[in-house]
C-alpha positions as CSV (number, residue, x, y, z in Angstrom):
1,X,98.1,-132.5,-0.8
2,X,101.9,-131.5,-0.8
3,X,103.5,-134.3,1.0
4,X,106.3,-131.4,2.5
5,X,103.4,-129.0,3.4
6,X,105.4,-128.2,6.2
7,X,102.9,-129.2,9.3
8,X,105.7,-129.4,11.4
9,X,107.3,-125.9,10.9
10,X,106.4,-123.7,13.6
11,X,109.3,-121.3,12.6
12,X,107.2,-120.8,9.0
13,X,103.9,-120.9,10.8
14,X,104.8,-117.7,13.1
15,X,106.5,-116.0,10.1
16,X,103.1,-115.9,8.5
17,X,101.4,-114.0,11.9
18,X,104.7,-111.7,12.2
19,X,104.6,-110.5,8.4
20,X,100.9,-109.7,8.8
21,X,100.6,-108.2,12.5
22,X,104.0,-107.3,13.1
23,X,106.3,-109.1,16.0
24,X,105.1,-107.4,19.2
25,X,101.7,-108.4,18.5
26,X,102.6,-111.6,17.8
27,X,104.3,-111.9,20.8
28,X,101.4,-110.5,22.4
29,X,99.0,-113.6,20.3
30,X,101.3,-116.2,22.0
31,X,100.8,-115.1,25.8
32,X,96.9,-115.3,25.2
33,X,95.0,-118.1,27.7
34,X,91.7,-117.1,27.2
35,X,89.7,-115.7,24.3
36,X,86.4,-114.0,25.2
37,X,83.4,-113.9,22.2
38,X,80.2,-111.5,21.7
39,X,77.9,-113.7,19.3
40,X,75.9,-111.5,17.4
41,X,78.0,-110.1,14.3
42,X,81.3,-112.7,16.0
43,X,80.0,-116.2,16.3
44,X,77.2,-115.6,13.8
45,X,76.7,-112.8,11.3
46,X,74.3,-110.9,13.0
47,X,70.7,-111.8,11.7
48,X,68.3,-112.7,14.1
49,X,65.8,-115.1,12.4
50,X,62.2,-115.0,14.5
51,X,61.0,-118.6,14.6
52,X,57.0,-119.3,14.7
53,X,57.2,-119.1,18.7
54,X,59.1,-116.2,18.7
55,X,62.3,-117.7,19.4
56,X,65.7,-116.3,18.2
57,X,67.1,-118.3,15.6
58,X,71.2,-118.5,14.6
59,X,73.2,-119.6,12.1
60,X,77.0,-121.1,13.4
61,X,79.9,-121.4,11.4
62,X,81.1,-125.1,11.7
63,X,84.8,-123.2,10.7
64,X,84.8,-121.6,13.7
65,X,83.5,-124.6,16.1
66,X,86.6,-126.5,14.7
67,X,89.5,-123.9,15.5
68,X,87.2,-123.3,19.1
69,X,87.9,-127.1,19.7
70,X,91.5,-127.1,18.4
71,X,91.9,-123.9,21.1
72,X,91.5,-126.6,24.0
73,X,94.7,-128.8,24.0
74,X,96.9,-126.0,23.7
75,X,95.7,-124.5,26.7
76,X,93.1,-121.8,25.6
77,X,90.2,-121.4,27.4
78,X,87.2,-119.8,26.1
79,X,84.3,-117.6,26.9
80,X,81.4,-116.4,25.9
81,X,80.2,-113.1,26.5
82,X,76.9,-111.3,25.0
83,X,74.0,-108.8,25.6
84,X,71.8,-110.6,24.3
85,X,70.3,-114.2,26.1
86,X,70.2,-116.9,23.6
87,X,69.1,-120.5,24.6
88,X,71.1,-121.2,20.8
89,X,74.0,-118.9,21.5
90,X,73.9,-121.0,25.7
91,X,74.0,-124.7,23.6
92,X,76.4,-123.7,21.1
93,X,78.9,-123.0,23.7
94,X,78.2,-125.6,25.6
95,X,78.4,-127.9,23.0
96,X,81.6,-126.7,22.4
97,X,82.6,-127.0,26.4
98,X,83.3,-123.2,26.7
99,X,84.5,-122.4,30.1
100,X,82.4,-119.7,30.6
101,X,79.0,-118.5,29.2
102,X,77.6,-115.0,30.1
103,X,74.6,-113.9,28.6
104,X,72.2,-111.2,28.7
105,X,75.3,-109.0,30.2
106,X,75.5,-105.0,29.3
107,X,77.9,-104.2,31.4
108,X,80.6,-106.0,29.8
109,X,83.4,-105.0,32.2
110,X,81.8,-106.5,35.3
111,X,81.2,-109.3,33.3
112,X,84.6,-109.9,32.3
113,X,85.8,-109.7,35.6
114,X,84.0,-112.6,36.1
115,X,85.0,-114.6,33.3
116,X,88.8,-113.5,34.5
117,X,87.6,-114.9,38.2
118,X,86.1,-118.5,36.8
119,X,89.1,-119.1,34.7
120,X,91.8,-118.0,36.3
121,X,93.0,-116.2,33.8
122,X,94.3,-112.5,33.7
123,X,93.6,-109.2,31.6
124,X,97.2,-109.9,30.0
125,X,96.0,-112.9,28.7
126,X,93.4,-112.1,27.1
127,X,91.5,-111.5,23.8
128,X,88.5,-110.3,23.1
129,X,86.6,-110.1,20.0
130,X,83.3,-107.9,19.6
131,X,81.9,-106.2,16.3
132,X,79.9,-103.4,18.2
133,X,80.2,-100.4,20.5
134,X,78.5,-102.5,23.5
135,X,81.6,-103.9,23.3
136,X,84.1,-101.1,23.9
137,X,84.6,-101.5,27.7
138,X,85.8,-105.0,27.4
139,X,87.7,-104.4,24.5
140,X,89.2,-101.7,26.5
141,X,90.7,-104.4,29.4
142,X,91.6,-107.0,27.0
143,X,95.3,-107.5,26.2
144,X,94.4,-108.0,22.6
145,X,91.6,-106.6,20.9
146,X,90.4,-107.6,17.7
147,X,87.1,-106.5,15.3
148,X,85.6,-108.2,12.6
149,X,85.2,-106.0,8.9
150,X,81.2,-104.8,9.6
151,X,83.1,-103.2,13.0
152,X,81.9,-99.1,13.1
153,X,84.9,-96.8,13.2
154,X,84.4,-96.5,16.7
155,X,85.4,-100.2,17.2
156,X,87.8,-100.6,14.9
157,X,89.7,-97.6,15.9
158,X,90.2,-98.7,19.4
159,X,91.5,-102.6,18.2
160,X,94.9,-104.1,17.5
161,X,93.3,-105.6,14.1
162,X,90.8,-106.5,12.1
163,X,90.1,-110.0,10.8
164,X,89.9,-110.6,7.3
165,X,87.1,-112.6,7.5
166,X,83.7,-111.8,8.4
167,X,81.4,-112.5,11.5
168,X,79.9,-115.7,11.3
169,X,81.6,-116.2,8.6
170,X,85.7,-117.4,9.8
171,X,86.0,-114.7,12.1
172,X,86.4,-116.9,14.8
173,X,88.3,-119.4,12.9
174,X,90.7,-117.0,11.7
175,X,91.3,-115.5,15.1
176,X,92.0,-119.3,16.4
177,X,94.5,-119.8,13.3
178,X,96.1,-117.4,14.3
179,X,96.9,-117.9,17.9
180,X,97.6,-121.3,17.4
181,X,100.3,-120.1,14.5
182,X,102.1,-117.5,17.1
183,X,102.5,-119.7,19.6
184,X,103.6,-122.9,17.8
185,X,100.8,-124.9,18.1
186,X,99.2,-125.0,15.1
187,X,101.0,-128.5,13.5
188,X,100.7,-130.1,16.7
189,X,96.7,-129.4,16.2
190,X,96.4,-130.5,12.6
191,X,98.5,-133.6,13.5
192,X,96.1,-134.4,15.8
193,X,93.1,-133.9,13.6
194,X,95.1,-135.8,11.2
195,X,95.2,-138.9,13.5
196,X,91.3,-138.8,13.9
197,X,92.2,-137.9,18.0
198,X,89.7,-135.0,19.7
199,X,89.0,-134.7,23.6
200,X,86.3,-137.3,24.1
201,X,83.9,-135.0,25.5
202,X,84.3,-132.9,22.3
203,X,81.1,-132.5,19.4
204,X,81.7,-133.2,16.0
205,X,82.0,-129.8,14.6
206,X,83.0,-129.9,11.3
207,X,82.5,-132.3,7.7
């Protein structure tokens, strides 16, 4: 590696989100406490694999578990919010000590509300990622809105970008990168990793 990779430089760090989102959104990314997940087509890519029993199976991105974990000593709480009940999607999250879990939850507003009550956190500060059009009314209060590529029109349209990458896939990761760059935490973070320190109560997520 590049010995003056610059891990430190904040100023370069938030450069990179400004010349790709543009400053007010930016500034937006930096005021975010609380980041709010659908997991079909977000945390995975959107298969559902039947096991013999019947059972739902998913596929995690161990990309995304790491900048979820990195999320947690800057302040960033996060949530989990789905249609669909999943005992995999329920230990994932827990796994990764998500401060909130709702599953099984059309109506995505109410549901929110409730996320916003457990967390303490407000609409203003918060961003919500969804790939589908169940996902419109929360996407609706969040302060930041974001889609993955497989989004319909209808989704997209209505959200402040679109990651790059794709669900299941470093979404999530990318989304992380991100806020972590705007608000000039993302050094700090690798440092850390660096130093072989994580919260004790945290899985290993990664290789």
């Amino acid at each position: 590696m590049n010995a003056d990779w610059p891990l430190d430089d904040a100023a370069a760090y938030r450069h990179e989100v400004e010349r790709r989102l543009g400053k007010a959104l930016a500034d937006q990314l930096a005021r975010v406490r609380l980041v709010v997940l659908d997991c079909d087509g977000v945390l995975t890519t959107g298969s559902l694999v039947y096991g013999p029993d019947g059972e739902a199976l998913k596929v995690f991105d161990a990309r995304d578990g790491l900048g979820l974990m990195m999320l947690r000593p800057a302040g960033i709480a996060r949530a989990l919010l789905s249609g669909r009940s999943s005992l995999a999607a329920a230990r994932r999250c827990a796994d990764l000590r998500f401060e909130a879990i709702k599953l099984g939850r059309f109506d995505k507003r109410e549901a929110l509300a409730e996320i916003w009550r457990e967390t303490g956190c407000q609409a203003g500060e918060t961003l919500y990622l969804g790939d589908d059009l169940l996902d419109l009314p929360a996407l609706a209060e969040a302060a930041v809105a974001v889609t993955v590529p497989a989004a319909p029109a209808e989704v997209a349209g209505v959200c402040d970008f679109v990651t790059l990458a794709a669900g299941g896939a470093g979404a999530v990761r990318e989304v992380c990168d991100l806020l972590l760059k705007a608000r000039g935490a993302f050094g700090p973070a690798i440092r850390e990793l660096a130093a072989g320190r994580r919260p004790a109560d945290d899985p290993e997520v990664t290789h």
